[in-house]
N, C-alpha and C positions, 0 to 999 in steps of 0.2 A: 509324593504328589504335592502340588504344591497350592497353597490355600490361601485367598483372597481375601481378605475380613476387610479391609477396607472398602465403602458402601459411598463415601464422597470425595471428592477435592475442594478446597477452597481457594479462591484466588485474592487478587488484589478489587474492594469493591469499588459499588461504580456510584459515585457519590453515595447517599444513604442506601441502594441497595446490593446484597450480596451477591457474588459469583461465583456460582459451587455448579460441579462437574459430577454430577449421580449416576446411577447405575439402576435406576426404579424405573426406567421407562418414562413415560409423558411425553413431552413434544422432543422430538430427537432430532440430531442435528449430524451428520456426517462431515463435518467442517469444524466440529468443538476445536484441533491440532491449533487453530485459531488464538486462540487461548495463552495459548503457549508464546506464540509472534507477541500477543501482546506485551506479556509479560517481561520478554525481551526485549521491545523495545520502550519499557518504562528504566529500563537499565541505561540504553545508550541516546534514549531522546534522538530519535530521529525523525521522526515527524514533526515534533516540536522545533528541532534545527531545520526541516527542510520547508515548514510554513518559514520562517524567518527569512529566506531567500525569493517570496513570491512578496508583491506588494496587491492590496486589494482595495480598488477605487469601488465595490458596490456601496450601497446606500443603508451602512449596519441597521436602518429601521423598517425595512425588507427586507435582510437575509435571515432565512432558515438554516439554511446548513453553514457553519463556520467552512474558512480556508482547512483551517486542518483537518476539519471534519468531513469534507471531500477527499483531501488529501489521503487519508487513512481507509473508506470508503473504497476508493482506487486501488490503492495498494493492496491492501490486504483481500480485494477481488484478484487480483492478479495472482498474488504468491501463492491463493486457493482455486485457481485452474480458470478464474472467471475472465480470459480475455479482453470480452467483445462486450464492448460498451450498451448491446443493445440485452446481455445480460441483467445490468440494472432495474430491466425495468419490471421484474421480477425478486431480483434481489434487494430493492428500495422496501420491501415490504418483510424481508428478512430478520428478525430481534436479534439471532445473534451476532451476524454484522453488525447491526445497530450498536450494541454493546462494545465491539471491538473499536468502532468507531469514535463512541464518547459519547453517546445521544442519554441524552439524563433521562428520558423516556424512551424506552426500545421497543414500545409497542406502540409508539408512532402516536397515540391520540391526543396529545398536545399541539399540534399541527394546528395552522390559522384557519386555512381553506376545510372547509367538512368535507369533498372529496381528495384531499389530502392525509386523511384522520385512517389509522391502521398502515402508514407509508411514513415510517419515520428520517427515510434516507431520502438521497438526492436524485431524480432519475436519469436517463442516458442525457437528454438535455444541456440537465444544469453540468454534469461531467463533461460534456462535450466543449463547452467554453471554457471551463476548466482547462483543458487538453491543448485548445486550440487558442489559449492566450499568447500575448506576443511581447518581446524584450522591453517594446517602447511606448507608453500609454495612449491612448486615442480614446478616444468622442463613446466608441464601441465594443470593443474589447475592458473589461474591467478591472481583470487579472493579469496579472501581467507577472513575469517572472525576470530575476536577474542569473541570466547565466554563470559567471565566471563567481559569485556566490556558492552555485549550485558545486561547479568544480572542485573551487574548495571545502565544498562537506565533504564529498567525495574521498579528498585526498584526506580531510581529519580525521575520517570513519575507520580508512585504509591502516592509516598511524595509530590511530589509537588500538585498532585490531593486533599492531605488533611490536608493540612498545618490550623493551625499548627499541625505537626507532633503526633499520639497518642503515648504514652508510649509504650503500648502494642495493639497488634493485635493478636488474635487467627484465624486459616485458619483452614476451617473444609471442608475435603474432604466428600462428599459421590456421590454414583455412583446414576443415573438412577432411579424412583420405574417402567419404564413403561415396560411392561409385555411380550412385542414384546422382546428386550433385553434379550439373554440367550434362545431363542426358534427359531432362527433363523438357517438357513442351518450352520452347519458345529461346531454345541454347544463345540466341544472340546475347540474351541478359543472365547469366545463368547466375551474376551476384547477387540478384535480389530473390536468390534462395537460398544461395549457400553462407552458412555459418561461417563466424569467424572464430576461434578459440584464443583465449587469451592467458598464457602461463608468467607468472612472475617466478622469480628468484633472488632469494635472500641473499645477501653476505653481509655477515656480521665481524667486523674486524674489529679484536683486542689489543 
């Protein structure tokens, strides 16, 4: 049978305080795996690459939540099942988000506004402009992102995932076999349900 004596984990901290992963009970968290992303991505810096590809005109002496720190906020709702942006506004009040995010305070009471205080994230809102910024700056939109930027993280993440580098790569698109796809309400559009699947293939010549 096999025995567990191990009672914590310890991570990487988060400025002066620590991140340890217990087994004692107290506030639990069904999303700790979180943890893990993070730590992952202090390896490959991707958020930190993919803030670098967004340009931010707000007014750094009003902003609460950093670019990356939405940036990460998003993501890491995503990779943890949280789709829908109106998720936030529930998960703004979250610590261990908070944490995964970067917030030097993950219990929010550093916040300007007092009905802000216990809500240390961003909510659907401020995500929402986030989402909805555009390639070319304006008067109203503040964020604004550069695509062909974004491309190339893309293709560095790709590269560096299979270094050394192959010659050649062939990407073979095909859609779905499954049978539900194309019988669903409204068959005139049936591509805005069906998946696309995307296989690559290596060759590495010597």
């Amino acid at each position: 049978m096999t025995e567990c004596n191990q009672d914590s984990f310890e991570f990487e901290e988060l400025f002066s305080r620590q991140v340890v992963a217990g087994f004692d009970g107290g506030t639990i968290s069904s999303d700790a795996g979180g943890l893990l992303l993070r730590e992952t991505d202090r390896r490959i810096r991707l958020l930190k690459r993919l803030r670098d590809c967004f340009r931010d005109g707000r007014n750094p002496a009003r902003v609460e939540h950093g670019l990356e720190q939405m940036l990460a906020q998003r993501i890491y709702a995503l990779v943890l099942g949280y789709e829908d942006l109106n998720d936030h506004e529930q998960l703004r009040e979250d610590p261990r988000l908070a944490v995964l995010t970067g917030k030097s305070d993950p219990t929010g009471q550093d916040r300007k506004r007092q009905g802000d205080k216990g809500k240390p994230l961003a909510g659907k809102s401020t995500l929402n402009r986030l989402e909805h910024g555009i390639a070319t700056p304006d008067g109203y939109k503040k964020v604004n992102y550069d695509g062909e930027a974004i491309d190339r993280l893309l293709v560095d993440l790709w590269r560096e995932a299979h270094a050394p580098a192959p010659e050649e790569v062939i990407l073979d698109l095909d859609t779905t076999d499954v049978a539900l796809h194309g019988h669903q309400r409204e068959p005139l559009l049936p591509w805005l349900l069906q998946p696309l699947l995307l296989f690559a293939t290596l060759h590495f010549f010597r």
